[in-house]
FIPAMAR-827651 format. One record per residue: z negated, x negated, y of N, C-alpha, C in turn; residue in three letters. Coordinates in Angstrom, 1 decimal, decimal comma. Layout:
BEGIN
     nw     nu     nv    caw    cau    cav     cw     cu     cv res
      Z      X      Y      Z      X      Y      Z      X      Y ALA
...
//
This chain:
BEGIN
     nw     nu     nv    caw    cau    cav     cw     cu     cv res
    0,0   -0,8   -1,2    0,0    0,0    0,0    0,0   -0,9    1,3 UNK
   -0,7   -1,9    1,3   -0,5   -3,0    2,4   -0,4   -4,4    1,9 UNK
    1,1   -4,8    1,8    1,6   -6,1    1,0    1,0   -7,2    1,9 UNK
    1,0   -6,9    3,2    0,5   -8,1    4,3   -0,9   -8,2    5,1 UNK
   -1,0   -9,4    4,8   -2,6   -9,5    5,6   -2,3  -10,7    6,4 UNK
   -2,8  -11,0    7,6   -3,2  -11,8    8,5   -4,6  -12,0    8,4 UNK
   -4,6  -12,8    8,4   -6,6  -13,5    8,5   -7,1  -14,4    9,2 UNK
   -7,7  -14,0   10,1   -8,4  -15,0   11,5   -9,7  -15,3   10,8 UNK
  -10,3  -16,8   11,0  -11,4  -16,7   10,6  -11,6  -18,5   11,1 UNK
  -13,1  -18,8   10,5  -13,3  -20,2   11,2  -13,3  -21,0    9,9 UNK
  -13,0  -21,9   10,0  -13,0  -22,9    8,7  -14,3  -23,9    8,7 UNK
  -14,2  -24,0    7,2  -15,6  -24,7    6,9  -15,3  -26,6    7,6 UNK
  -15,7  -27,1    8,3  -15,8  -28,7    8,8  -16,6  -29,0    7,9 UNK
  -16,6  -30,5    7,2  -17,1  -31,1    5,8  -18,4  -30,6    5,5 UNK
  -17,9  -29,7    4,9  -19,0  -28,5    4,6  -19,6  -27,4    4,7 UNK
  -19,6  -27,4    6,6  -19,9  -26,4    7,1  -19,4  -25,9    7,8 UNK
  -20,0  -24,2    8,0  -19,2  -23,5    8,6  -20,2  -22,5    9,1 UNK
  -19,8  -22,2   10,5  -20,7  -20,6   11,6  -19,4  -20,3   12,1 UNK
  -19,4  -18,7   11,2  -18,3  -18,1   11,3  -18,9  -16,4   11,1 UNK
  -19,4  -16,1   12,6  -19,8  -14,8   12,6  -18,8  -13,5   12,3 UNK
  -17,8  -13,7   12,5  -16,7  -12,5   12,4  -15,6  -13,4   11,8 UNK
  -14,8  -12,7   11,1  -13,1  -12,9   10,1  -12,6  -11,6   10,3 UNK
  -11,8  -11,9   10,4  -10,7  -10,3   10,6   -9,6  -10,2    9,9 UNK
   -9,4   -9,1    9,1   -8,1   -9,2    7,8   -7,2   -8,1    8,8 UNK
   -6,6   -7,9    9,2   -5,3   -7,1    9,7   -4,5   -6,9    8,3 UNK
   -4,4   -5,8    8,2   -3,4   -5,4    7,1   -2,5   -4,7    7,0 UNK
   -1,1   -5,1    7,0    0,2   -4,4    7,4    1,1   -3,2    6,2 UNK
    1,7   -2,5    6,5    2,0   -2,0    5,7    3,7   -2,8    5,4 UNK
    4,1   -2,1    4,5    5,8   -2,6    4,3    6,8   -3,1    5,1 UNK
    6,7   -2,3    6,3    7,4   -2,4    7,7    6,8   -3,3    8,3 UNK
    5,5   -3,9    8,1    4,9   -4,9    8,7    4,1   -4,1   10,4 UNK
    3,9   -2,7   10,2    3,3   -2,2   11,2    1,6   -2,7   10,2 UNK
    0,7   -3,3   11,8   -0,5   -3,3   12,0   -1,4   -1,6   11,3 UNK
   -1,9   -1,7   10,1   -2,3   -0,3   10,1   -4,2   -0,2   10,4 UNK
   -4,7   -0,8    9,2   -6,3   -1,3    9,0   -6,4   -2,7    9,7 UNK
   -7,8   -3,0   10,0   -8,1   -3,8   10,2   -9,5   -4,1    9,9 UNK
  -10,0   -5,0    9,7  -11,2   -5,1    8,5  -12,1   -6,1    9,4 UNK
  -12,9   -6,1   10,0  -14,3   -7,0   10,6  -14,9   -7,1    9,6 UNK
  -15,2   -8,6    8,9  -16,4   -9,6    8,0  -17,5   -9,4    9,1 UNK
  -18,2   -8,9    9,5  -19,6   -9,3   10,2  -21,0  -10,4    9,5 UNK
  -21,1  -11,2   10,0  -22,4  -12,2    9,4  -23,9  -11,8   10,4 UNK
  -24,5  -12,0    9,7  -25,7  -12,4   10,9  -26,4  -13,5   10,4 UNK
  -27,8  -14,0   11,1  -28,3  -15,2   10,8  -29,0  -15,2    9,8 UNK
  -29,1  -13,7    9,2  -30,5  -13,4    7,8  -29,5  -14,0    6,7 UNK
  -27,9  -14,7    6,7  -28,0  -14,3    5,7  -26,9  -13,3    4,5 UNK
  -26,9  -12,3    5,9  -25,8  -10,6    5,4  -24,8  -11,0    5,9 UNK
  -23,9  -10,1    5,3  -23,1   -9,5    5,7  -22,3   -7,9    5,9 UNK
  -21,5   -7,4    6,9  -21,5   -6,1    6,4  -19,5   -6,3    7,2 UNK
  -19,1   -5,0    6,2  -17,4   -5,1    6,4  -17,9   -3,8    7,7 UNK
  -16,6   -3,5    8,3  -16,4   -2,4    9,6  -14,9   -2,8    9,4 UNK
  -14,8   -1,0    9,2  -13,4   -0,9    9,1  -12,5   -0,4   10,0 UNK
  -11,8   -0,5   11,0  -10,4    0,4   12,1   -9,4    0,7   11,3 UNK
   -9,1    1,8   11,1   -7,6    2,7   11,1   -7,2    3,2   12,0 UNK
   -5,8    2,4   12,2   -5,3    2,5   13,7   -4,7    4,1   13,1 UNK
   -4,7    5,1   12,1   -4,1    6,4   12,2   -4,7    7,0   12,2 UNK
   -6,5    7,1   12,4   -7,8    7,6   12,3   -7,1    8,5   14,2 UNK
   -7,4   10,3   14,1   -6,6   11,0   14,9   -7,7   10,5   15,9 UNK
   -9,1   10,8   15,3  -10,2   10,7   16,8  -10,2    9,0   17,5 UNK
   -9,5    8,1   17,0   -9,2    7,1   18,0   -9,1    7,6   19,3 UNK
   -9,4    6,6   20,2   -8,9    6,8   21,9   -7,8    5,4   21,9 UNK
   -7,1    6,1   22,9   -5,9    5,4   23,3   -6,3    4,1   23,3 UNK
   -5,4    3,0   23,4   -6,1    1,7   23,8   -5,7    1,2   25,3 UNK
   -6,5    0,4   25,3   -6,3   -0,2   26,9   -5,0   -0,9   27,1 UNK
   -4,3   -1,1   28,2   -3,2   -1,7   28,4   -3,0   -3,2   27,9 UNK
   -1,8   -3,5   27,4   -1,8   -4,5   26,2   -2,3   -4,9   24,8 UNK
   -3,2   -3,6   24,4   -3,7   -3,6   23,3   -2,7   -2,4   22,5 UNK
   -3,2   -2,6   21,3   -2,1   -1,7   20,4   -2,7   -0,6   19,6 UNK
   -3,7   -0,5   19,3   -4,9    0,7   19,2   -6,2    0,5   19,4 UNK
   -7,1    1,3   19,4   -8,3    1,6   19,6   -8,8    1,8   18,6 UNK
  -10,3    1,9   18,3  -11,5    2,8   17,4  -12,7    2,4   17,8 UNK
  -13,6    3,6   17,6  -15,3    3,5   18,1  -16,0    3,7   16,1 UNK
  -16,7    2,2   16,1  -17,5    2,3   15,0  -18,8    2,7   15,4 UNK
  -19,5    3,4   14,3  -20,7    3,8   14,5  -21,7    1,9   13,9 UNK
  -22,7    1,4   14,9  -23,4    0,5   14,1  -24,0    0,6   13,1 UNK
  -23,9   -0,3   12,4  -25,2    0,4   11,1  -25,6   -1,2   10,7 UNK
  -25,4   -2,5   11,4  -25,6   -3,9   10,7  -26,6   -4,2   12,3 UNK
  -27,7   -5,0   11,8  -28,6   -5,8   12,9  -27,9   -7,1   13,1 UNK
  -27,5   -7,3   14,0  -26,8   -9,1   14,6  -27,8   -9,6   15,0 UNK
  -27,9   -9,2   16,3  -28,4   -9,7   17,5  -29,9   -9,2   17,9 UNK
  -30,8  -10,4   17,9  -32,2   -9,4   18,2  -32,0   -8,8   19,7 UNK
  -30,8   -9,0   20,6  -30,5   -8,6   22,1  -30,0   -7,5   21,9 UNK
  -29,3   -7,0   21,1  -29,2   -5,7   20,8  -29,6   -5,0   19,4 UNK
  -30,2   -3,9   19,6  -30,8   -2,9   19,0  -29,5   -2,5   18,1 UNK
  -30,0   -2,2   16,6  -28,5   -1,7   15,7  -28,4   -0,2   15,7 UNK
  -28,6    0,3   16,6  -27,9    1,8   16,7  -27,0    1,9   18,1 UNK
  -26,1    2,8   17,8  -25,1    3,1   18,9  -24,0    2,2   18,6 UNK
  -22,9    2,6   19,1  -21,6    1,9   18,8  -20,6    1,2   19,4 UNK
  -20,0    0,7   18,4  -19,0   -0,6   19,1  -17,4    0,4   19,9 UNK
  -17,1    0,0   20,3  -15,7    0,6   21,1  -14,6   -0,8   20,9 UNK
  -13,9   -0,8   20,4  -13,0   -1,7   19,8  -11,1   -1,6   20,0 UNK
  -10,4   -2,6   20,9   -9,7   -2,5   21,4   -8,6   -3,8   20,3 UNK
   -7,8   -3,2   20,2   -7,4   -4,4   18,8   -5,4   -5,0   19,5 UNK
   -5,5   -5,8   18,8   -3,9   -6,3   19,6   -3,3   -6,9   18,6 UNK
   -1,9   -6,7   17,9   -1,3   -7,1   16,7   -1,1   -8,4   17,0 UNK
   -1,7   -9,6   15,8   -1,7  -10,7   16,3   -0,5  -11,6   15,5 UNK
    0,6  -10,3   15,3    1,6  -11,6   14,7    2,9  -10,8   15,8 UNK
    2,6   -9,6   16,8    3,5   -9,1   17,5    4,0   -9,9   18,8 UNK
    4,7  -10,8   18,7    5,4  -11,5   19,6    4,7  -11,3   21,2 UNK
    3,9  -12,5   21,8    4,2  -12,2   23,4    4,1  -14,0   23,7 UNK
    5,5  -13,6   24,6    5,5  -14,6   25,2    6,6  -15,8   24,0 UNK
    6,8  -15,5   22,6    7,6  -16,1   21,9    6,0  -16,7   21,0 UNK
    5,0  -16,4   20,7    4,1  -16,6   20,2    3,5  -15,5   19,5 UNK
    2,8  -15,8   18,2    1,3  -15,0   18,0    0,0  -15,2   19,0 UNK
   -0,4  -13,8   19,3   -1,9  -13,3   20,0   -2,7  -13,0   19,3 UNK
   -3,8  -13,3   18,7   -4,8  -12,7   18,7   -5,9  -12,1   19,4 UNK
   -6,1  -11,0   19,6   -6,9  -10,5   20,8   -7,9   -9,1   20,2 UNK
   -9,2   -9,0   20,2  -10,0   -8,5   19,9  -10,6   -8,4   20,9 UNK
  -11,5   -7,1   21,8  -12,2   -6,9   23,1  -13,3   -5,4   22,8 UNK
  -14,4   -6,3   22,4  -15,3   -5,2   22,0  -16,8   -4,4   23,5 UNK
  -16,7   -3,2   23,3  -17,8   -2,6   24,2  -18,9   -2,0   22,8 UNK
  -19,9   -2,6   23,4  -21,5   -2,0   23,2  -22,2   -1,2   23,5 UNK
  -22,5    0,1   22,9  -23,0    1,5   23,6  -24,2    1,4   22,9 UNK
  -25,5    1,5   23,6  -26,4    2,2   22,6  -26,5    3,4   22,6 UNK
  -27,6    3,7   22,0  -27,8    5,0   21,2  -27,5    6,2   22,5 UNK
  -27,6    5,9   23,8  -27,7    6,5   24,8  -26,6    6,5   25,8 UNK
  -26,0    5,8   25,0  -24,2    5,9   25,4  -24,3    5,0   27,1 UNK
  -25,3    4,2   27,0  -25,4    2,8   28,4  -24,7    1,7   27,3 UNK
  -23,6    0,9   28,4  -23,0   -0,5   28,1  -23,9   -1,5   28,0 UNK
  -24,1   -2,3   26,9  -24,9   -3,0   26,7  -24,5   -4,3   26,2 UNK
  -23,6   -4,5   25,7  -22,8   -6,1   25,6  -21,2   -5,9   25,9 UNK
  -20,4   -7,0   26,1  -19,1   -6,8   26,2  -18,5   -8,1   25,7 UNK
  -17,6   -8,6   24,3  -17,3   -9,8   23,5  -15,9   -9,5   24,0 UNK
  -15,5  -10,8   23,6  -13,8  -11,3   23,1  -13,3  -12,0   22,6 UNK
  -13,0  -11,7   21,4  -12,4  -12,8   21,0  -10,7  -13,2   20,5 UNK
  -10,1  -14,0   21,2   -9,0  -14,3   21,6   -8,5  -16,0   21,6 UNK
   -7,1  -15,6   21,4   -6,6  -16,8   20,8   -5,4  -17,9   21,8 UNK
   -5,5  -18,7   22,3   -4,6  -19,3   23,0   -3,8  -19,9   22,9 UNK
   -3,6  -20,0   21,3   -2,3  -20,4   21,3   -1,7  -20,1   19,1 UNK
   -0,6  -20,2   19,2   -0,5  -19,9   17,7   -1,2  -20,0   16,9 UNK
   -1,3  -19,5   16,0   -2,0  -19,5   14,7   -1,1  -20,0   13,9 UNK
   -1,9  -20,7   13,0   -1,0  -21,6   11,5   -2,3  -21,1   10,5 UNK
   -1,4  -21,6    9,4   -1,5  -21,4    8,2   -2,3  -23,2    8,1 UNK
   -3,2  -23,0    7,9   -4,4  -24,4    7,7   -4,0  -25,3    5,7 UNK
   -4,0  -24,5    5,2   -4,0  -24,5    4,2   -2,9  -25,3    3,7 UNK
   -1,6  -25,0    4,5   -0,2  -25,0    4,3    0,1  -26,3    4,9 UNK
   -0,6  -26,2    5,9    0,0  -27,2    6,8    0,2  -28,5    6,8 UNK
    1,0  -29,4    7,4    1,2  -30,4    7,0    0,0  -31,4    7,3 UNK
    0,1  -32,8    7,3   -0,9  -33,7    8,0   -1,1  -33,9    9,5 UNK
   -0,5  -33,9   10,2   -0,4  -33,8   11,5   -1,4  -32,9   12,2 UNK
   -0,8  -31,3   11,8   -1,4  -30,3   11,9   -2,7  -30,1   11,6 UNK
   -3,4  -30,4   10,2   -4,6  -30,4   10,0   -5,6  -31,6   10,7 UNK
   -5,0  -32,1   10,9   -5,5  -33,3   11,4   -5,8  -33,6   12,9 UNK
   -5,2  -32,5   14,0   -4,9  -32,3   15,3   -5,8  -31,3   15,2 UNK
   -6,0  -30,5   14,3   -7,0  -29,1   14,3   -8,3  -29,5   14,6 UNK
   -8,2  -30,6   13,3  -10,2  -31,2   13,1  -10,6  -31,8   14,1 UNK
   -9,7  -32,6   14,9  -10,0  -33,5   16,5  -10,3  -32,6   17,5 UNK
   -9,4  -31,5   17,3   -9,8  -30,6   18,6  -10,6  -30,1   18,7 UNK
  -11,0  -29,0   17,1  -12,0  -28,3   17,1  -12,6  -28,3   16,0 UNK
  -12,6  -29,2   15,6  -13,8  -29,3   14,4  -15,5  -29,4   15,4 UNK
  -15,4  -30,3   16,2  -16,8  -30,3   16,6  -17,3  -29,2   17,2 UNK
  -16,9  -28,1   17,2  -16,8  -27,0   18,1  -18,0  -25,9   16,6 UNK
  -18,1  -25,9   15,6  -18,4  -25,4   14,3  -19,6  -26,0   14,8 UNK
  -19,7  -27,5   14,7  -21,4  -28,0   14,6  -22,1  -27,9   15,9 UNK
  -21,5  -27,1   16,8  -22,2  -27,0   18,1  -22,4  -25,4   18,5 UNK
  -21,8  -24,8   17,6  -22,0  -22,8   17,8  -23,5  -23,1   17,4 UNK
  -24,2  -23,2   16,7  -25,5  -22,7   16,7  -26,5  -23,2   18,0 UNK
  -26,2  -24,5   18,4  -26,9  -25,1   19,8  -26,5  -23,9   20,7 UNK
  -25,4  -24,0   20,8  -24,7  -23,1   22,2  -24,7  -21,6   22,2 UNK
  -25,4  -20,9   21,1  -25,5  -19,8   20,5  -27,1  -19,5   21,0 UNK
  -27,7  -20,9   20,6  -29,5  -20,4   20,8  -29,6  -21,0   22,8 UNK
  -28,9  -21,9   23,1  -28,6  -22,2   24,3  -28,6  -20,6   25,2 UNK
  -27,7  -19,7   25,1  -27,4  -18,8   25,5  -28,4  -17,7   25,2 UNK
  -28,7  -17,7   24,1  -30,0  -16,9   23,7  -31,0  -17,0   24,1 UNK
  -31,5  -18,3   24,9  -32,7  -18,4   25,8  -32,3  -17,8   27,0 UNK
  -31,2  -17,9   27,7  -30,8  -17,3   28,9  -31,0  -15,8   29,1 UNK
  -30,7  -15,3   28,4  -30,8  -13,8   27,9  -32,1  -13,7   27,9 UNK
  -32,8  -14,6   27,0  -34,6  -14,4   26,8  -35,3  -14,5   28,2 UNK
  -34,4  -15,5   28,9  -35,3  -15,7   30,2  -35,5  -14,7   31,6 UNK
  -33,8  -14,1   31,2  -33,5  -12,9   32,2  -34,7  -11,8   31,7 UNK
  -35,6  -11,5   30,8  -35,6  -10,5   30,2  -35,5   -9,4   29,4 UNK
  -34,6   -9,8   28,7  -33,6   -9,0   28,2  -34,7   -8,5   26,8 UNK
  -34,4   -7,2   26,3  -35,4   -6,7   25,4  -35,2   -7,5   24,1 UNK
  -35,8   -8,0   23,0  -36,1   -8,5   21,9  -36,1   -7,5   21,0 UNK
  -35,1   -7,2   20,0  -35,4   -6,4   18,8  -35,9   -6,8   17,7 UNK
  -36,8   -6,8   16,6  -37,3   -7,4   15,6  -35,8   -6,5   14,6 UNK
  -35,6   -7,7   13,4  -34,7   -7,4   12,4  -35,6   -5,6   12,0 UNK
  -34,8   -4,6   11,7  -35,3   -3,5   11,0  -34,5   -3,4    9,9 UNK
  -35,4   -2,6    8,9  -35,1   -2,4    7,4  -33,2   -2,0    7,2 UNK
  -33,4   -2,8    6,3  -31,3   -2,1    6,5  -31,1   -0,7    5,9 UNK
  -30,5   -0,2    6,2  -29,8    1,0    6,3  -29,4    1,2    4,6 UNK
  -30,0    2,2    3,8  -29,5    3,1    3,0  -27,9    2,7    2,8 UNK
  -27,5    2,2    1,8  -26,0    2,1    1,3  -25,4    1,0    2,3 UNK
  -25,5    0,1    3,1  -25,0   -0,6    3,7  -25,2   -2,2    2,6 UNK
  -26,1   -2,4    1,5  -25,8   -3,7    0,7  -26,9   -4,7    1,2 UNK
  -27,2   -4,3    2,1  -27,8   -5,6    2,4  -29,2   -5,6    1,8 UNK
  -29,7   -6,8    2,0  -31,0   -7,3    1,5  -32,2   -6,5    1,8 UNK
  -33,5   -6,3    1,0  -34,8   -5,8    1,8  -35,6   -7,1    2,4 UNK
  -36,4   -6,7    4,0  -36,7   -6,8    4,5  -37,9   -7,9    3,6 UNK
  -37,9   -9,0    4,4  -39,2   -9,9    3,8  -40,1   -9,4    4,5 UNK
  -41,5   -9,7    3,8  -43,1   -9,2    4,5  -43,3   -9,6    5,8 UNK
  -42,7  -10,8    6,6  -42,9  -10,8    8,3  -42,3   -9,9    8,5 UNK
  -41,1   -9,8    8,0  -39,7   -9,1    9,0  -40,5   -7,4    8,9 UNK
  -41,2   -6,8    7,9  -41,8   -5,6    7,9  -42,6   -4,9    9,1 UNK
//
C-alpha cells in the first residue's frame, strides 16, 4: 500500500546517538506523500510512534508552503517544560518535492495545552539535501562526520544548557507521570511515583 518511505533521522557517531525524533514519510505508488510516522524518544528511555494522515477529513489546511496539516492528541511525557496533555498542531512539507532543484525537509510544530494556550513552538528543517548515508560514497560519509558528527555529542550539553534557561525564566516543572493505558511504555519507578 506504501512501496516508498523516506527516513529522516540522526545517525549513531562511534557509538552514539541523541536522536529525539525520526520521521518515516510514506508514499504511495504515485509517490504522493500520504502518512507520516514521528519515532518520539524521551530521556526515560521510551519511546512512542504519532501518526499524520494527510487524508484524515478533520485535518486543517496547512500553512503556506507546507503540504498538509494534522492536530495529535499528546499522550507521551518529553519535556518536564511541558505538561503531557493537550496537543501538538503539525504542519508537514514533502521532503523529496523539489524546491529550488533540491529535497526539503520541513517539519513546524505548535504546542497547545489542555487549555488550548500556546505553549512551545519546534522546527525541524533541513538546509540542504538529504543522501542516503549508508550508500554513499567516501567523500560523502566522510564530509558528513566533520561537519556534524560533533553536533550528536554536544545535543545533551546544549539540551540541559537550554533547560536551565527555561528553569531560570520560571518556567513550570512537570514531574514524569504514570504513562497512559495502552501507549507501551514502561511503569513509573518508586521516585518517579
Amino acid at each position: 500500500m506504501y512501496p516508498h518511505v523516506y527516513f529522516v533521522t540522526t545517525p549513531a557517531f562511534l557509538g552514539y546517538s541523541f536522536n529525539p525524533v525520526s520521521y518515516y514519510y510514506l508514499y504511495n505508488a504515485e509517490h504522493e506523500l500520504k502518512l507520516l510516522f514521528l519515532e518520539v524518544k524521551n530521556t526515560f528511555g521510551e519511546k512512542h510512534v504519532y501518526l499524520l494522515n494527510r487524508d484524515n477529513p478533520a485535518n486543517p489546511s496547512p500553512r503556506m508552503g507546507y503540504d498538509f496539516a494534522g492536530n495529535m492528541e499528546k499522550t507521551f511525557h518529553i519535556s518536564p517544560f511541558n505538561h503531557r496533555s493537550g496537543t501538538y498542531s503539525i504542519q508537514v512539507r514533502d521532503p523529496i518535492r523539489e524546491k529550488e532543484g533540491m529535497a526539503h525537509m520541513d517539519v513546524h510544530m505548535l504546542v497547545f495545552d489542555h487549555a488550548g494556550n500556546k505553549t512551545m513552538m519546534a522546527r525541524a528543517f533541513a538546509t540542504c539535501a538529504g543522501f542516503d548515508m549508508a550508500n554513499a560514497g567516501f567523500w560523502i560519509s566522510y564530509t558528513a562526520v566533520v561537519k556534524w558528527g560533533y553536533n550528536t555529542f554536544l545535543a545533551i550539553p546544549y539540551t540541559m544548557f537550554e533547560a536551565y534557561k527555561v528553569f531560570k525564566r520560571g518556567t513550570r516543572v512537570h514531574t514524569r507521570p504514570e504513562p497512559k493505558k495502552g501507549t507501551g511504555q514502561r511503569k513509573a519507578t518508586e521516585p518517579e511515583q
